[in-house]
C-alpha positions in Angstrom: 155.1 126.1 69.3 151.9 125.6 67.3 151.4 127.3 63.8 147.7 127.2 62.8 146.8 128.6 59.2 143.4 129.1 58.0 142.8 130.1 54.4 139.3 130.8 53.0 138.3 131.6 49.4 135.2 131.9 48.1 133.3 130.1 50.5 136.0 127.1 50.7 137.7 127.1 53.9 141.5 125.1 54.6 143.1 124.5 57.6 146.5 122.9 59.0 148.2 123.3 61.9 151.9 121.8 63.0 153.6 121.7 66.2 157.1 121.7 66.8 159.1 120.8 70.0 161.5 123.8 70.6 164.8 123.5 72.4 165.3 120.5 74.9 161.8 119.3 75.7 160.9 117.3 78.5 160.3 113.5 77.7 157.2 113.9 79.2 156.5 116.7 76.5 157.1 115.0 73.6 154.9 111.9 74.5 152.4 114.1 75.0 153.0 115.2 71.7 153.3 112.6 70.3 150.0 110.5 71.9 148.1 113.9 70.9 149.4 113.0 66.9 148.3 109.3 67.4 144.8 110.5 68.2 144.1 113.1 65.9 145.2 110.2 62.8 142.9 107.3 64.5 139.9 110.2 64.2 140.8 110.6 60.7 141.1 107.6 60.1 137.6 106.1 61.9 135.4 108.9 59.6 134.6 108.7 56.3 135.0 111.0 53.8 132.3 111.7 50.5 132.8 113.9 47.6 129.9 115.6 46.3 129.3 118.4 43.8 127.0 121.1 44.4 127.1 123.7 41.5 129.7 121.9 39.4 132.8 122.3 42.7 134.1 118.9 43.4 134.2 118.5 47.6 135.4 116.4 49.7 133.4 116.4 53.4 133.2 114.2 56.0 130.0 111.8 56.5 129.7 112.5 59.9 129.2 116.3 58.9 126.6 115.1 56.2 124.9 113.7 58.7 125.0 116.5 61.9 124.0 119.1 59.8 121.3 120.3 57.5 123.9 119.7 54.2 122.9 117.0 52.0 124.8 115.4 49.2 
């Protein structure tokens, strides 16, 4: 089961989203799982992350977004 939440506020948008195993799931479940968790941290960890202020807000963004997109710091 997968809970996504998505809050946005004045322009500011959050996300997180768990998973949880329910009842007896197969081994081969859980590694998935649990490989998929792996990834998603090494792809945090690889990018790297900024803060700028545009009209005194304090934000943190990823570089890689900086750099895809017509946002500039």
């Amino acid at each position: 089961m997968n809970f996504d939440i998505t809050l946005e506020k004045n322009g500011f948008i959050a996300d997180s989203s768990k998973t949880y195993l329910v009842g007896n799931a197969a081994p081969a479940t859980r590694r998935l799982v649990q490989i998929a968790q792996q990834a998603m941290w090494q792809g945090i960890e690889a990018v790297t992350f900024r803060t700028i202020n545009p009209s005194g807000r304090s934000l943190i963004v990823l570089d890689w977004f900086l750099n895809t997109t017509s946002v500039k710091a």
